[in-house]
NUKOLRO-641964 format. One record per residue: x, y, z of N, C-alpha, C, O, CB in turn. Coordinates in steps of 0.2 Angstrom, whole numbers, plus 5000, padded with zeros to 4 digits. Glycine has a CB too. Layout:
BEGIN
XYZXYZXYZXYZXYZ;...
END
This chain:
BEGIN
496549944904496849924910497049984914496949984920497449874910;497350044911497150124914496850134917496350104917497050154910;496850184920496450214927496750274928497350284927496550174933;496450324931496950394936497050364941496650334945496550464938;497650384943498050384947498250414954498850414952498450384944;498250444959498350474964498650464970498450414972497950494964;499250504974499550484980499150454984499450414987499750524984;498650464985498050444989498050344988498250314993497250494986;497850324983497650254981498350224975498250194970496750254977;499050244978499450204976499650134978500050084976499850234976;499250134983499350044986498850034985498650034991499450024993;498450024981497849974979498249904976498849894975497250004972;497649864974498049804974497949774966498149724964497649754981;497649814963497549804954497949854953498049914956496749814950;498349804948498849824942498349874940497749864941499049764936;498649934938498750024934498850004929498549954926499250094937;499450034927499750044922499949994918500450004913500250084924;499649924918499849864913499649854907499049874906499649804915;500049834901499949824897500049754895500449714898500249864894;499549714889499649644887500349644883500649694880499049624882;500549564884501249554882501149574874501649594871501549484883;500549554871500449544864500549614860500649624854499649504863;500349674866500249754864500949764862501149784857500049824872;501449744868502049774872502649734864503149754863502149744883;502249674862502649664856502749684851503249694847502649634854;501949704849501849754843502349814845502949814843500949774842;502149864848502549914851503149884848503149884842502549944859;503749844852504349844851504549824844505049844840504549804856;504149784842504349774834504249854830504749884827503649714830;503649864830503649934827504449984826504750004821503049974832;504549974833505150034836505750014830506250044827505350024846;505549934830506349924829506349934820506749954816506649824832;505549894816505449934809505449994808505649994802505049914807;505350044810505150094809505850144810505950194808504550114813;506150114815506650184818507350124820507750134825506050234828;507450074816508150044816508550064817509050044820508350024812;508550144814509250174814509150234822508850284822509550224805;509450214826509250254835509250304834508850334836509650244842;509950344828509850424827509250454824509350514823510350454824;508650424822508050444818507550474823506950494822507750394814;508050464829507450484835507750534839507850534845507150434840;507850594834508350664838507750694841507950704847508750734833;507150714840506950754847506650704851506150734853506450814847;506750654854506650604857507250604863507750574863506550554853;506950644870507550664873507650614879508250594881507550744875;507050594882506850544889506150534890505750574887507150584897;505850484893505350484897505150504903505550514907505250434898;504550514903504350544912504050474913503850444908503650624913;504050444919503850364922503450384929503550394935504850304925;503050384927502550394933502750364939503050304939501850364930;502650404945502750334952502650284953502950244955502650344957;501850274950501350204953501850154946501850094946500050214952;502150184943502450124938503050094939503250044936502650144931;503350134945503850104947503950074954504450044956504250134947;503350064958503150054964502849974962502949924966502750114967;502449984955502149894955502549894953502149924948501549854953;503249884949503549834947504149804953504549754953503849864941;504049874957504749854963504249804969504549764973505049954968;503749814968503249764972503349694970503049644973502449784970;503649684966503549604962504149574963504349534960503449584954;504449604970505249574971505649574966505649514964505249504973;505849604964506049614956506949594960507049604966505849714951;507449574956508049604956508449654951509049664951508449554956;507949664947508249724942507749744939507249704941508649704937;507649794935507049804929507449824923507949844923506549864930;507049804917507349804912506749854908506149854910507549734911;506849884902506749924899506649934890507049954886507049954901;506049924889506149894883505649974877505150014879505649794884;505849984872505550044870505150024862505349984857506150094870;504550054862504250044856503750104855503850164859503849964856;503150084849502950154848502350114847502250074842503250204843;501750154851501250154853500650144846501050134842501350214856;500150134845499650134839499450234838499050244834498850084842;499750274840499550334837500450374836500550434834498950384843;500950314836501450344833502050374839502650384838501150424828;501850364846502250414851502450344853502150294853501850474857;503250364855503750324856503550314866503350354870504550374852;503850244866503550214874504150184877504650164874502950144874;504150184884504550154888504150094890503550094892504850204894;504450054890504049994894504349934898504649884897503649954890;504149964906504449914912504549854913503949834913504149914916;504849814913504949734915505049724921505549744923505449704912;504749694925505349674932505849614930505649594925504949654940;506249584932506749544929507049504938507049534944507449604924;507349454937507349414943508149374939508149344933506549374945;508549374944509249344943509349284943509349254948509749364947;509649234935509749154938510649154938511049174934509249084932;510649134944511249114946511849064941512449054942511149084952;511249034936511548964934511548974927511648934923511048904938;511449034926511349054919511749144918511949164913510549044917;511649184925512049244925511549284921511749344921512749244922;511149284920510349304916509949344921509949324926509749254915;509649414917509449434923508749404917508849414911509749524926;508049374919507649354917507049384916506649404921507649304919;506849394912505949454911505349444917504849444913505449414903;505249434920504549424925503849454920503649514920504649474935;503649394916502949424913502549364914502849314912502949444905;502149374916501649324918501149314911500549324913501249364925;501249294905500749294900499749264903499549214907501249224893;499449324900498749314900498649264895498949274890498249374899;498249204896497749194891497249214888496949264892497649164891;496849214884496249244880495649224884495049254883496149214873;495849174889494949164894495049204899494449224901494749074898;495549234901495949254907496049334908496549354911496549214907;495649384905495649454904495949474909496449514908494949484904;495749454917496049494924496849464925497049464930495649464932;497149444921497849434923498149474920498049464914498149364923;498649534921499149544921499749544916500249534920499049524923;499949554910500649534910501149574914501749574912500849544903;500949604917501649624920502449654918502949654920501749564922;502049704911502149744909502049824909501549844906502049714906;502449864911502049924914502349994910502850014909502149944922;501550034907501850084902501150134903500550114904502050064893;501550204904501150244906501650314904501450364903501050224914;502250294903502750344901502550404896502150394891503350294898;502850444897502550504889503250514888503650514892502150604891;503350534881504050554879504050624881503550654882504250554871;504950644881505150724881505250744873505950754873505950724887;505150754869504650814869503950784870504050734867504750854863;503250784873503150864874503050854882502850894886502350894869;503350804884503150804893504050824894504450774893502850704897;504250874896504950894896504950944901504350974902505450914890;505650954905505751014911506251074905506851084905506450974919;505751114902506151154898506751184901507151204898505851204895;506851184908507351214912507751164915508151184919507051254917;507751104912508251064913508751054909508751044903508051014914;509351064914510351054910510250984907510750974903511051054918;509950934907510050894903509650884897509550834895509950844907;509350964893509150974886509651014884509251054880508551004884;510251034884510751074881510951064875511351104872511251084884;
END
C-alpha cells in the first residue's frame, strides 16, 4: 500500500502510508511478547512520523489520535497511527478503523505506519538525546 511520497502530491486522494488491521496486530502482539518489559528498549529513543501520516489521519475528522507500538516482520520497532473519535456516552476516545475484508483489497484500515525509529533515523544534535 506504500508509495513515495512528496510535497508536491500530499493531497491525493489514496491512502499512502496504510497498513492492514491484521499487519498492525501482529506488530503489536509481537511488541508486547517480545519486549514486555518497556526498559528492554534502551536505544529506542522516538519516531520520526512522516507528514503525509499525519495529514490523512487529521483528514478523517478525527478528535484525537492514538498510538499504538509494535515490531515490524524484520525486527524494527513501529509507531502506528489511529484516528479516534469521542463518545460522549461512554467518555471513550474510540479507534476509527475501517476493517477490509478479503474480497475488498482497496479499503483501507485506516491504520497509518511509515514511522522509522531513533536510532538510526535521529537528530544527533538534538537536546532531547542527552
Amino acid at each position: 500500500m506504500s508509495q513515495e511520497t512528496t510535497p508536491e502530491n500530499h493531497e491525493q486522494t489514496k491512502t499512502v502510508n496504510a497498513i492492514p488491521l491484521k499487519t498492525a496486530q501482529k506488530w503489536a502482539k509481537r511488541w508486547s511478547q517480545q519486549e514486555g518489559n518497556y526498559n528492554k528498549h534502551h536505544e529506542l529513543h522516538a519516531f520520526l512520523i512522516p507528514k503525509i501520516d499525519l495529514l490523512e489521519v487529521l483528514r478523517e475528522d478525527v478528535d484525537a489520535v492514538r498510538a499504538y507500538i509494535g515490531i515490524n516482520d524484520e525486527g524494527v520497532e513501529k509507531l502506528m497511527i489511529v484516528g479516534t473519535k469521542y463518545d460522549p456516552a461512554t467518555k471513550i476516545y474510540v479507534d476509527m478503523i475501517t476493517v477490509a475484508t478479503e474480497n475488498d483489497s482497496n479499503v483501507a484500515d485506516d491504520i497509518y505506519d511509515f514511522t522509522s525509529p531513533c536510532p538510526p533515523d535521529c537528530d544527533p544534535s538534538s537536546p532531547m538525546l542527552t
